[in-house]
MDAnalysis code that builds the backbone (N, CA, C; Angstrom):
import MDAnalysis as mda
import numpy as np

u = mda.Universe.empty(303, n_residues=101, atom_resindex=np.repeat(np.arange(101), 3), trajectory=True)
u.add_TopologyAttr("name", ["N", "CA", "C"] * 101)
u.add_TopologyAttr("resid", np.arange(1, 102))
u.add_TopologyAttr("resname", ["UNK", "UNK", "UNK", "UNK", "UNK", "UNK", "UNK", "UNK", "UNK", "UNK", "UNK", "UNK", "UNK", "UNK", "UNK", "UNK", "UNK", "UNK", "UNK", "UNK", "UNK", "UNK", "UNK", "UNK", "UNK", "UNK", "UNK", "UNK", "UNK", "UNK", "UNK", "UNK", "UNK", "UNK", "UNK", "UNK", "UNK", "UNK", "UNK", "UNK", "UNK", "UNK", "UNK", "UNK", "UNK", "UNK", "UNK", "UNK", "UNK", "UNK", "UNK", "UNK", "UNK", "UNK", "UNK", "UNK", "UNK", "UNK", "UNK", "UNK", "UNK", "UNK", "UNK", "UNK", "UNK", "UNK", "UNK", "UNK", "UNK", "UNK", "UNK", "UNK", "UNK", "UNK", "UNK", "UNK", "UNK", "UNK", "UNK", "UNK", "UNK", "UNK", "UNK", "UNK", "UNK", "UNK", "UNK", "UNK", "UNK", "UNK", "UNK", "UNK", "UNK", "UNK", "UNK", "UNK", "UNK", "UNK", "UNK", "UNK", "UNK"])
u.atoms.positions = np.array([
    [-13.987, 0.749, -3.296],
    [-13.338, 0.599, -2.014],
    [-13.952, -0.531, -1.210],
    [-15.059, -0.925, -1.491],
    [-15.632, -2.484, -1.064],
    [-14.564, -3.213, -0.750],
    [-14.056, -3.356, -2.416],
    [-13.189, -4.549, -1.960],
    [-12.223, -4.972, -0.767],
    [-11.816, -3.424, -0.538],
    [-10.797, -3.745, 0.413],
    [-11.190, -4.906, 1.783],
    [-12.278, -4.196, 2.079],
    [-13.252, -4.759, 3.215],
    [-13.601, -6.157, 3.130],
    [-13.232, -6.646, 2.211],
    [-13.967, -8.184, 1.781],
    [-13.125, -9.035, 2.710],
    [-13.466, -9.909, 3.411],
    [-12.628, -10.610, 4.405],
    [-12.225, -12.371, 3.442],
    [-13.463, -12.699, 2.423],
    [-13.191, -13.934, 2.044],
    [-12.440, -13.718, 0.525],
    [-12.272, -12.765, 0.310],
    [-11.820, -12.835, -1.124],
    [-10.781, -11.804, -1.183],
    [-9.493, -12.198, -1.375],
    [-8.211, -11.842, -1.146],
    [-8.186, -11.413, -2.923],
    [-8.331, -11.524, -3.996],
    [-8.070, -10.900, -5.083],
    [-9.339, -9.928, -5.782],
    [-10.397, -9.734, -4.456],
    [-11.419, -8.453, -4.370],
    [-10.053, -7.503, -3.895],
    [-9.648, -7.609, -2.679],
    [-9.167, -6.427, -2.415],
    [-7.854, -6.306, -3.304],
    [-7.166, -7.247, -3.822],
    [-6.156, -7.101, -4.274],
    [-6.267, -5.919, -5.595],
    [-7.576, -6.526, -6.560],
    [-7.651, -5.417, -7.259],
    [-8.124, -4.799, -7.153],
    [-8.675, -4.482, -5.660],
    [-9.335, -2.691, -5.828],
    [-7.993, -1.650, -5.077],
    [-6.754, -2.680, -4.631],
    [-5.838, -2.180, -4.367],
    [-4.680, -1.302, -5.656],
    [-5.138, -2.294, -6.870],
    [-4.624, -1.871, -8.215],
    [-5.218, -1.375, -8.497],
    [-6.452, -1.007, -8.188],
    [-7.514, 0.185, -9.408],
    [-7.283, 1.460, -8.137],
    [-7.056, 1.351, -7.258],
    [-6.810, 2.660, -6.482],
    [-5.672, 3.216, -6.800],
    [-4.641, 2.164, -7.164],
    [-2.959, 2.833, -7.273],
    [-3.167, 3.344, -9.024],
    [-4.174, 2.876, -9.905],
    [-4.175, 3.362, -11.080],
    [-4.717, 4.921, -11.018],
    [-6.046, 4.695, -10.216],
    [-6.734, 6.233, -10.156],
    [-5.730, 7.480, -10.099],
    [-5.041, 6.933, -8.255],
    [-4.034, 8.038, -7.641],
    [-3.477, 8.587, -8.948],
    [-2.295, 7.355, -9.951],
    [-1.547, 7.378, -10.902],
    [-2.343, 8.758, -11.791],
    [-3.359, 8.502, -12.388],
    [-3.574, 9.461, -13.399],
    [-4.160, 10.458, -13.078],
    [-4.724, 10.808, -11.500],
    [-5.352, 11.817, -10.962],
    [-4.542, 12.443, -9.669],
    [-2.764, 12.030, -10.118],
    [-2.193, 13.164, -9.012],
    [-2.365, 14.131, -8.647],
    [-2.788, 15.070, -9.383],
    [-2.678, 16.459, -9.510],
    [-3.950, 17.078, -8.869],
    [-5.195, 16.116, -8.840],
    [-6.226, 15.982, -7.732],
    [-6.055, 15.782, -6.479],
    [-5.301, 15.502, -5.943],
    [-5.154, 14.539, -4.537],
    [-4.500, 15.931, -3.572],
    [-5.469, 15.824, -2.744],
    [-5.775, 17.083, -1.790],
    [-5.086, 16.334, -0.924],
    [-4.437, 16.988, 0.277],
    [-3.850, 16.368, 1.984],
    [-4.099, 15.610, 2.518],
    [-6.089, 15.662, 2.577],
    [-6.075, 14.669, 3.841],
    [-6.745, 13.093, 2.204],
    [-6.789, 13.678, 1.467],
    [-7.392, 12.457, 0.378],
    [-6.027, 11.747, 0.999],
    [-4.641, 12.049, 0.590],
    [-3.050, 11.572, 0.563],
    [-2.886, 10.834, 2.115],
    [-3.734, 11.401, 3.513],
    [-3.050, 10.719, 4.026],
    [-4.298, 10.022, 5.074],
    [-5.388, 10.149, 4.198],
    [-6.144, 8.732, 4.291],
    [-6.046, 7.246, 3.695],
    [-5.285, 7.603, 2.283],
    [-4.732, 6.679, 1.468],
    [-3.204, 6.324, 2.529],
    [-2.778, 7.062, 2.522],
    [-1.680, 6.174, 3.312],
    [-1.727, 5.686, 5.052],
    [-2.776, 6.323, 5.458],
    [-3.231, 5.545, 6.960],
    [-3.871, 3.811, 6.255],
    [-4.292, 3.925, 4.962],
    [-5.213, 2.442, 4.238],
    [-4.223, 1.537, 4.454],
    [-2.752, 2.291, 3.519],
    [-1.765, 1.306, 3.333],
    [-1.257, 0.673, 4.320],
    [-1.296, 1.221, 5.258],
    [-0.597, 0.840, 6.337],
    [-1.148, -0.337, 6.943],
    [-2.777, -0.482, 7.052],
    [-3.378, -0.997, 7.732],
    [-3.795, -2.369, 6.615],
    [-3.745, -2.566, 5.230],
    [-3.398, -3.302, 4.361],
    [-2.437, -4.068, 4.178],
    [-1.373, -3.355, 4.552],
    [-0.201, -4.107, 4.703],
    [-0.195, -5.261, 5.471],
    [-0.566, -5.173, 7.079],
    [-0.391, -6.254, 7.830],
    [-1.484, -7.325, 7.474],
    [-2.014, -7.247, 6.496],
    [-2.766, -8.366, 6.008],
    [-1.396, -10.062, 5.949],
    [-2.331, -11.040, 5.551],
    [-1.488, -12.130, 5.613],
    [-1.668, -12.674, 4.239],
    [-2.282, -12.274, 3.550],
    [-2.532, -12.887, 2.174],
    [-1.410, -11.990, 1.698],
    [-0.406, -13.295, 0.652],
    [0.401, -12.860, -0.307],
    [0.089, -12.009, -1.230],
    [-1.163, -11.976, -2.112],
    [-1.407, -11.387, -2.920],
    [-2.224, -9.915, -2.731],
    [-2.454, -9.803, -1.392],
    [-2.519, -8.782, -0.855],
    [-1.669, -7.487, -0.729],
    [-0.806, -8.245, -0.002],
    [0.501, -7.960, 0.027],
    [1.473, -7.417, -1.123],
    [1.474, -7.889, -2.075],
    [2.023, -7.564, -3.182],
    [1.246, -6.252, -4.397],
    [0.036, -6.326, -3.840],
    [-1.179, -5.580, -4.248],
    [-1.135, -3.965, -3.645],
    [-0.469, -4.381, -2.061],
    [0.111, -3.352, -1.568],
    [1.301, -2.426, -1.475],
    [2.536, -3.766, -1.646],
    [3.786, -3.126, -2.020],
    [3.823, -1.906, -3.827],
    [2.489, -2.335, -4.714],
    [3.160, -1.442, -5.809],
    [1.875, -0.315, -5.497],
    [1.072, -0.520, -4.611],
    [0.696, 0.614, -4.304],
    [1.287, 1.680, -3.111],
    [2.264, 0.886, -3.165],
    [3.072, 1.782, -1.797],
    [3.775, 2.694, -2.708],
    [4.737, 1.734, -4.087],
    [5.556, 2.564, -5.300],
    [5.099, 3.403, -5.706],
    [3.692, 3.396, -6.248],
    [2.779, 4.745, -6.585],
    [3.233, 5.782, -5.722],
    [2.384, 5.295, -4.492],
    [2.191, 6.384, -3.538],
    [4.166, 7.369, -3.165],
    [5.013, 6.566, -3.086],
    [6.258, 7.022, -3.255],
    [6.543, 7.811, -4.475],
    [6.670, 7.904, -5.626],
    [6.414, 8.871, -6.471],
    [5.851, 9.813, -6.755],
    [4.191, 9.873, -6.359],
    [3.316, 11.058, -6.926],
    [3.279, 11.910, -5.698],
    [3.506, 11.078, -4.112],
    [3.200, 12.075, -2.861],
    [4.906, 12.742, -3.024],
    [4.931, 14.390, -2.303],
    [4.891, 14.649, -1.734],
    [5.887, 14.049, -0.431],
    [7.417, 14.343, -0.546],
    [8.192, 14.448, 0.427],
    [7.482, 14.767, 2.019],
    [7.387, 15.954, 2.071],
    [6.736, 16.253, 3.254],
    [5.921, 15.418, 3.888],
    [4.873, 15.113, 3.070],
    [3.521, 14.441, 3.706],
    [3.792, 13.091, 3.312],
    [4.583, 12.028, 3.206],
    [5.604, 10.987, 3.266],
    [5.927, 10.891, 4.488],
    [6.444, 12.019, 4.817],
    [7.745, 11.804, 5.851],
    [6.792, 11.726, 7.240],
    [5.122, 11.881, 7.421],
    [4.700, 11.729, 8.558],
    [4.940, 10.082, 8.729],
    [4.877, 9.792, 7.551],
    [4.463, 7.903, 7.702],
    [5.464, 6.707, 7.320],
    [6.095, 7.865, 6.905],
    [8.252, 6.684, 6.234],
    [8.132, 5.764, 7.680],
    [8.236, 6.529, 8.764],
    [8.366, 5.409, 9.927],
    [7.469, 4.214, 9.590],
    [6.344, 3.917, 10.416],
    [5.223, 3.067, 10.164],
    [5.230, 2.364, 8.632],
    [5.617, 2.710, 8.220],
    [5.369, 2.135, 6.708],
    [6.593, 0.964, 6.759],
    [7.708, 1.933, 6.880],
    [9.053, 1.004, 6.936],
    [8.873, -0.223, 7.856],
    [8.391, 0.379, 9.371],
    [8.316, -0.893, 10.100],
    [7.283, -1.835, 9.632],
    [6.575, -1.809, 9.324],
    [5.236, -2.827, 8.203],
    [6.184, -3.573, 7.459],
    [7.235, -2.980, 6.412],
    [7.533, -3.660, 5.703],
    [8.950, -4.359, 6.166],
    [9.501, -4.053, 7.395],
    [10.068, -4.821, 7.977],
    [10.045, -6.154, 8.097],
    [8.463, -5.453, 9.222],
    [8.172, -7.199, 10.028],
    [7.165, -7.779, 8.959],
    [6.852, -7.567, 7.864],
    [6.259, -8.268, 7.213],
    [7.253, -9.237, 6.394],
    [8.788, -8.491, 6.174],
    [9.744, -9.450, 5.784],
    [10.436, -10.327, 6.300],
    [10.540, -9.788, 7.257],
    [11.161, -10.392, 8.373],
    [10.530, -11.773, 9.361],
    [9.010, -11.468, 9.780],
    [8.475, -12.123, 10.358],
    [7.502, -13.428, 9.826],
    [7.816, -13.459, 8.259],
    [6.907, -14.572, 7.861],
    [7.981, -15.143, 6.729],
    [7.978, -16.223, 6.329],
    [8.785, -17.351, 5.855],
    [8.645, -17.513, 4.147],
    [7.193, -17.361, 4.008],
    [6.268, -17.459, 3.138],
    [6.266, -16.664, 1.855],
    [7.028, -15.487, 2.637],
    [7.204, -13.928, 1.406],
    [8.421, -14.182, 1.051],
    [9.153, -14.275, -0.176],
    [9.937, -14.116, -0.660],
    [10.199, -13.362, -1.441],
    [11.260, -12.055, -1.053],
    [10.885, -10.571, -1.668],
    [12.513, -10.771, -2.302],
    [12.696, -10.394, -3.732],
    [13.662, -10.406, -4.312],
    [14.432, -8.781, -3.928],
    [15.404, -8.840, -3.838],
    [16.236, -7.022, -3.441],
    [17.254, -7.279, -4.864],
    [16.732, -5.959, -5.741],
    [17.702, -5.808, -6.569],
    [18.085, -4.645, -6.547],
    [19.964, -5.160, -6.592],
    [20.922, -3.979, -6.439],
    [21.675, -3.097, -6.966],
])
């Protein structure tokens, strides 16, 4: 979890963003309440990062986290999450997010 914290090295946190979404992945069945929505208070606050590869580091750990959580305990943070990924699409030029339909 270092990595996340690293301010000069954008592919420290990127892959400790992929080795967290791997853990969750094979240790669902571990993941207690507040483990689930400390991980998703992270994402949130990951997200508004400005590094691309951050960013993208975050969106498939968001996919994880959409699959293995838990409707209920989702639904505190669908808001906030959505708006993140709003204005993160919306508000920068730089991201070019493909939508397939």
């Amino acid at each position: 979890m270092a990595g996340l914290i690293s301010p000069h090295s954008p592919s420290m946190s990127s892959a400790t963003l992929l080795a967290i979404s791997r853990l969750c992945l094979e240790f669902k069945e571990n993941l207690a309440g507040t483990i689930v929505d400390e991980l998703v208070s992270t994402l949130i606050l990951v997200l508004q990062s400005k590094e691309r590869q951050i960013v993208q580091s975050a969106l498939s750990f968001c996919r994880v986290l959409l699959i293995i959580v838990n409707e209920t305990v989702l639904s505190k943070y669908i808001e906030q999450l959505v708006n993140n990924l709003i204005d993160k699409f919306f508000s920068k030029k730089i991201f070019h997010f493909r939508l397939v339909h």
